[in-house]
ZANU-915144 format. One record per residue (C-alpha): residue number from 1; y, z, x; residue in three letters. Coordinates in pm, whole numbers, plus 50000, padded with zeros to 5 digits. Each point is the difference from the previous one (the first is absolute). Last residue first. Example, Ala and Ser with C-alpha at 12.3 -4.5 7.8 and 13.67 -1.06 7.14 Angstrom:
REM residues 2
+-----+-------+-------+-------+-----+
!   i !     y !     z !     x !  aa !
+-----+-------+-------+-------+-----+
!   2 ! 49894 ! 50714 ! 51367 ! SER !
!   1 ! 49656 ! 50066 ! 49863 ! ALA !
+-----+-------+-------+-------+-----+
***
This chain:
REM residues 180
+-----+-------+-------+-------+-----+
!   i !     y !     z !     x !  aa !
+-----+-------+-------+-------+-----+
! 180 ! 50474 ! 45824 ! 51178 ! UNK !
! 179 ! 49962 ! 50290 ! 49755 ! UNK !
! 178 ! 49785 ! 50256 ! 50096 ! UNK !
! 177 ! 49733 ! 50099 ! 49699 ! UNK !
! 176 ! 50001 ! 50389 ! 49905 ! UNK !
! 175 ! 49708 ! 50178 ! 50084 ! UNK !
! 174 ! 49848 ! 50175 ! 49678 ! UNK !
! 173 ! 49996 ! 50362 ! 49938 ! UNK !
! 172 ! 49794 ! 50064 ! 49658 ! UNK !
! 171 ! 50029 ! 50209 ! 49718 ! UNK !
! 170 ! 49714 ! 50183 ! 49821 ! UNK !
! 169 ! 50042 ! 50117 ! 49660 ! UNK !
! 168 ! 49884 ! 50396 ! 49920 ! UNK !
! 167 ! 50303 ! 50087 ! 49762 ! UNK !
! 166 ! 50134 ! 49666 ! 49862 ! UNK !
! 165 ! 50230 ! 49660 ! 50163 ! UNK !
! 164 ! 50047 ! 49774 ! 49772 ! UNK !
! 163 ! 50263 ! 49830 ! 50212 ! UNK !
! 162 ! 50258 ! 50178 ! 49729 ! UNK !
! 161 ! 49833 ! 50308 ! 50100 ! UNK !
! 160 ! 50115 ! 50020 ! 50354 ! UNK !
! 159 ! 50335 ! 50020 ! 49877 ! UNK !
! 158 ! 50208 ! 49718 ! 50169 ! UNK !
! 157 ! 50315 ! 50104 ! 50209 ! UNK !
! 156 ! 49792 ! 49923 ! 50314 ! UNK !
! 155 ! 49983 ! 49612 ! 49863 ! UNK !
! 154 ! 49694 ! 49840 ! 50259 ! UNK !
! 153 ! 49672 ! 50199 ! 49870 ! UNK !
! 152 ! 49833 ! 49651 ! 50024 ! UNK !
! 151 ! 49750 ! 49942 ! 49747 ! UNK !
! 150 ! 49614 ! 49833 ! 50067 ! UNK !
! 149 ! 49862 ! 50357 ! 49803 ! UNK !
! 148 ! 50259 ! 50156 ! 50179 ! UNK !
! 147 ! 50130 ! 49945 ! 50312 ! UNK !
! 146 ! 50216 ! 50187 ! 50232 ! UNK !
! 145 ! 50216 ! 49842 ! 50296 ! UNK !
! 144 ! 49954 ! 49924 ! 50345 ! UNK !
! 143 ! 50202 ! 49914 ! 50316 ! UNK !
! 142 ! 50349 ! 50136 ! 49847 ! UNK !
! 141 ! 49857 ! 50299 ! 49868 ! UNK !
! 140 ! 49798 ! 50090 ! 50299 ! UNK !
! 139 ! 50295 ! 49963 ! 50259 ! UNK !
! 138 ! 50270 ! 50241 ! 49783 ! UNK !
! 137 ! 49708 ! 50222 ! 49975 ! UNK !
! 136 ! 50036 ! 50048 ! 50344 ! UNK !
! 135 ! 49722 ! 50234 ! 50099 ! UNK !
! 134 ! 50061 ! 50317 ! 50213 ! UNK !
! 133 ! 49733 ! 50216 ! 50145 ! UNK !
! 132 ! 49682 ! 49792 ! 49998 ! UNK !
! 131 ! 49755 ! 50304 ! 49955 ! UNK !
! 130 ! 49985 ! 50335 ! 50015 ! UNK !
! 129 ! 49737 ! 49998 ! 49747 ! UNK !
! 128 ! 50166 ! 50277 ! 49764 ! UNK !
! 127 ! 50405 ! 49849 ! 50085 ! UNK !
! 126 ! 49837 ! 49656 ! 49934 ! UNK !
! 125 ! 49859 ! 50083 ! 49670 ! UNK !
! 124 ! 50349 ! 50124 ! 49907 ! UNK !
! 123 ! 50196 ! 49718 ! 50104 ! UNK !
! 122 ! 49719 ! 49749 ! 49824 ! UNK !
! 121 ! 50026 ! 50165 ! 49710 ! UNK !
! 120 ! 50427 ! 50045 ! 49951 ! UNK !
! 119 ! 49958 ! 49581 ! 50132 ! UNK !
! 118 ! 49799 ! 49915 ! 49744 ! UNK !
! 117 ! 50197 ! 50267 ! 49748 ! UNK !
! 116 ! 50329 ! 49804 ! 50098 ! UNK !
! 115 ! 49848 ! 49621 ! 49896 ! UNK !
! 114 ! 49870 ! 50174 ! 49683 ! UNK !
! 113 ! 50390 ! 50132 ! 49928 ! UNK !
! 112 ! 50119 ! 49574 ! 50114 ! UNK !
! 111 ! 49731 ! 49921 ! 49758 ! UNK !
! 110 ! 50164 ! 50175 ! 49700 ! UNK !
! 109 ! 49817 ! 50314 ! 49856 ! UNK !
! 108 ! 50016 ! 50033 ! 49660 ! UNK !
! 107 ! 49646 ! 50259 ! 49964 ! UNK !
! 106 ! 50102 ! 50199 ! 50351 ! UNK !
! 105 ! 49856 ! 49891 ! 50289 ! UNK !
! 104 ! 49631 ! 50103 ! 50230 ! UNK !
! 103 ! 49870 ! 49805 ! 50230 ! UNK !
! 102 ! 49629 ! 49966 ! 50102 ! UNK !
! 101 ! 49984 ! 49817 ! 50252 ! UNK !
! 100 ! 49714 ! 49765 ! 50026 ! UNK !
!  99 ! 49898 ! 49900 ! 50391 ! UNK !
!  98 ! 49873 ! 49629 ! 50000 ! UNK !
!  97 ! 50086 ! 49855 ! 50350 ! UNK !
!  96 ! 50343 ! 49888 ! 49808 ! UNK !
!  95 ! 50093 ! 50260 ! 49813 ! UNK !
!  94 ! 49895 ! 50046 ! 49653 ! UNK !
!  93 ! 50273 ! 50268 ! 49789 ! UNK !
!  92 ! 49804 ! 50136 ! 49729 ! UNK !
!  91 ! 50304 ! 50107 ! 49741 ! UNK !
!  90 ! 49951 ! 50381 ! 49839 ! UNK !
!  89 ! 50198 ! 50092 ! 49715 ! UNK !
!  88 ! 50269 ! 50236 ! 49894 ! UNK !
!  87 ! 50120 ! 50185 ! 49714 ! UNK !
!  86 ! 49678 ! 50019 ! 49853 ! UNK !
!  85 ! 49959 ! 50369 ! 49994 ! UNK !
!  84 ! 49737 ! 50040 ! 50302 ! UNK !
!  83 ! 50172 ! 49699 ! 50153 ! UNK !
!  82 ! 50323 ! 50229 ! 49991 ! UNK !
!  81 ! 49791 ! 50302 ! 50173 ! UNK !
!  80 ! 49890 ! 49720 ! 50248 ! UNK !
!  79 ! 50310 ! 49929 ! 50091 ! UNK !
!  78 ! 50191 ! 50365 ! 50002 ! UNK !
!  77 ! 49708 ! 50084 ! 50235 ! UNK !
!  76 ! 50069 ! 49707 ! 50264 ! UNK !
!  75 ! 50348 ! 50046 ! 50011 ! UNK !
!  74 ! 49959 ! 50393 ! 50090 ! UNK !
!  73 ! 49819 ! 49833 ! 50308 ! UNK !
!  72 ! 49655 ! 50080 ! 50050 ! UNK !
!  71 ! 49841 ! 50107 ! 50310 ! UNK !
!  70 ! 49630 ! 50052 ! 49871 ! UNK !
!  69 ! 49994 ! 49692 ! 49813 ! UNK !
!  68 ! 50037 ! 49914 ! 49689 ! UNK !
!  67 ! 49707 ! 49929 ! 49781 ! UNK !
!  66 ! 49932 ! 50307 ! 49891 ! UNK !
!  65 ! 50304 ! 50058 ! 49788 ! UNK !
!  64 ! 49938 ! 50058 ! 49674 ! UNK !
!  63 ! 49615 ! 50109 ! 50090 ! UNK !
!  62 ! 50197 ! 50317 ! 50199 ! UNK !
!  61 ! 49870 ! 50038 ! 50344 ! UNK !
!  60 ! 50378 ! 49827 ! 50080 ! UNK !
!  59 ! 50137 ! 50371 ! 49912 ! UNK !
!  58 ! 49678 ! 50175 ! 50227 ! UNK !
!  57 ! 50109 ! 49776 ! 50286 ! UNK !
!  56 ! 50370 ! 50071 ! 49920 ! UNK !
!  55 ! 49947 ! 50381 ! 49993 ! UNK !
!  54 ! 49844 ! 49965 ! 50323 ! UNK !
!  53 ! 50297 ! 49796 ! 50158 ! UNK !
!  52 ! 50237 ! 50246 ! 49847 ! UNK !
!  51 ! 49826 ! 50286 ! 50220 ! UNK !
!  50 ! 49996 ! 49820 ! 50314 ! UNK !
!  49 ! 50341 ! 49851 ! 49964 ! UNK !
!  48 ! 50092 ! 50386 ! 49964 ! UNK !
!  47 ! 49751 ! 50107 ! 50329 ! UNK !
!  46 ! 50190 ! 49735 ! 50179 ! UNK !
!  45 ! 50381 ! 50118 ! 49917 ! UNK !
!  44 ! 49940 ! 50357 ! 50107 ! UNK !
!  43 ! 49930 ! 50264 ! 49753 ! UNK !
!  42 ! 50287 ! 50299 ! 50006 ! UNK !
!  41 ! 50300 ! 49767 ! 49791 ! UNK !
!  40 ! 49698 ! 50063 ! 49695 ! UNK !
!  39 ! 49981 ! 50370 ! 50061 ! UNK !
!  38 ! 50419 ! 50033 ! 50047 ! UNK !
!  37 ! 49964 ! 49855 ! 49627 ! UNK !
!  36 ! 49801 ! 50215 ! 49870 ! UNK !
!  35 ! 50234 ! 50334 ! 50113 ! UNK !
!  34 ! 50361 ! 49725 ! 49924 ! UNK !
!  33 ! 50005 ! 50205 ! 49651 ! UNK !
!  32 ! 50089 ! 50271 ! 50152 ! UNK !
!  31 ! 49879 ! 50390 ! 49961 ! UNK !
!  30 ! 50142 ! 50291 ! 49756 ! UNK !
!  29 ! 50139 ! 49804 ! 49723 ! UNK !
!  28 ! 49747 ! 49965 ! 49766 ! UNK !
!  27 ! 49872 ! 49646 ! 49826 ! UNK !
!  26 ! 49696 ! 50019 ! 49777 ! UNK !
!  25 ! 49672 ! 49834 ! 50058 ! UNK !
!  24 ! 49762 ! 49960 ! 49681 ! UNK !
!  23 ! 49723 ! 50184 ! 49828 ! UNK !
!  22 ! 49830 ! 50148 ! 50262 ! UNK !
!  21 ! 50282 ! 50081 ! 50218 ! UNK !
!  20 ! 50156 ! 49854 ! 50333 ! UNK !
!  19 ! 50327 ! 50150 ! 50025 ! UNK !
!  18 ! 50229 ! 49676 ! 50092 ! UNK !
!  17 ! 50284 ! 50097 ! 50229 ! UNK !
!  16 ! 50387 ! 49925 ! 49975 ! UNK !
!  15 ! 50288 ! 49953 ! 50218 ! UNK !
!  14 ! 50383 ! 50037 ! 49832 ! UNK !
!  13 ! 50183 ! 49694 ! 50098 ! UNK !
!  12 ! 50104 ! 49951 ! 49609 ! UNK !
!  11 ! 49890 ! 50284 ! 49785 ! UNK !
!  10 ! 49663 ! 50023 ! 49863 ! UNK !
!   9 ! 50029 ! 50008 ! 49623 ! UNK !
!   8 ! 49828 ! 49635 ! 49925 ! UNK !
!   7 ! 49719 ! 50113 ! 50280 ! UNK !
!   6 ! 49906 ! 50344 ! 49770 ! UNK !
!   5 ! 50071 ! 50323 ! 50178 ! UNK !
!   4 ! 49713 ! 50224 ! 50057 ! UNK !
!   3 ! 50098 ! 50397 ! 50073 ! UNK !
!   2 ! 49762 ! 50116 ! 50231 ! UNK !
!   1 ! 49786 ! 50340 ! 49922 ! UNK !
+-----+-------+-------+-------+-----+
***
């Protein structure tokens, strides 16, 4: 019979095996450790991304997290998880032809953090669509600015909430005026 050695005994550099057993897996010293690990090195890189693509589809399945979509960013799940808790709330971004975006910031936001998630969305939504690849955000803050409820969003150091802004609010882009 083998002699099982506990991990907390096992000498330093010393390779170890797990004996599978009913009640629970004990390390022995007759094969390495590396064994399931030479099994995971032996799939290729596709049928991996394969396999954690699945699990993700079944993960995003979940009624938590069902409104994600099927290429979600870790960023995306810690979001709604913290609108799940209250942490965080959703802002309704209108655009101009009428789109609503629904962004997602944390409870004291300030503007300039809601002006980041606008651009977070739109840089991810782009990426899916294979749209527009680069915007200059630089060239969209300076021609319009956020409204709301007749407001202008104008001090980025402001927290969103001291406009009154709550969870579920819509804010507007407006085109700024030129001066002449």
């Amino acid at each position: 019979m083998m002699e099982e050695q506990s991990l907390d005994m096992a000498e330093p550099g010393q390779s170890v095996k797990y004996e599978k057993t009913e009640e629970s897996k004990e390390p022995t010293e007759d094969e390495p450790a590396a064994e399931s690990e030479e099994d995971e090195e032996a799939l290729p890189h596709s049928e991996i991304l394969d396999i954690f693509e699945e699990g993700l589809a079944r993960l995003v399945q979940d009624p938590l997290l069902c409104d994600l979509p099927i290429q979600v960013t870790l960023e995306e799940v810690n979001s709604q998880i913290a609108l799940e808790y209250g942490q965080a709330m959703t802002v309704r971004v209108v655009k101009a032809d009428g789109e609503v975006m629904p962004i997602v910031v944390v409870q004291n936001a300030t503007v300039l953090d809601l002006k980041k998630a606008i651009s977070r969305y739109m840089e991810l939504k782009q990426q899916r669509e294979g749209g527009v690849r680069c915007i200059s955000w630089r060239y969209v803050w300076r021609t319009y600015y956020l409204v709301f409820q007749g407001e202008k969003l104008e001090d980025d150091k402001m927290r969103i909430k001291d406009y009154g802004i709550r969870n579920r609010d819509e804010v507007t882009f407006m085109k700024r005026l030129r001066k002449k």
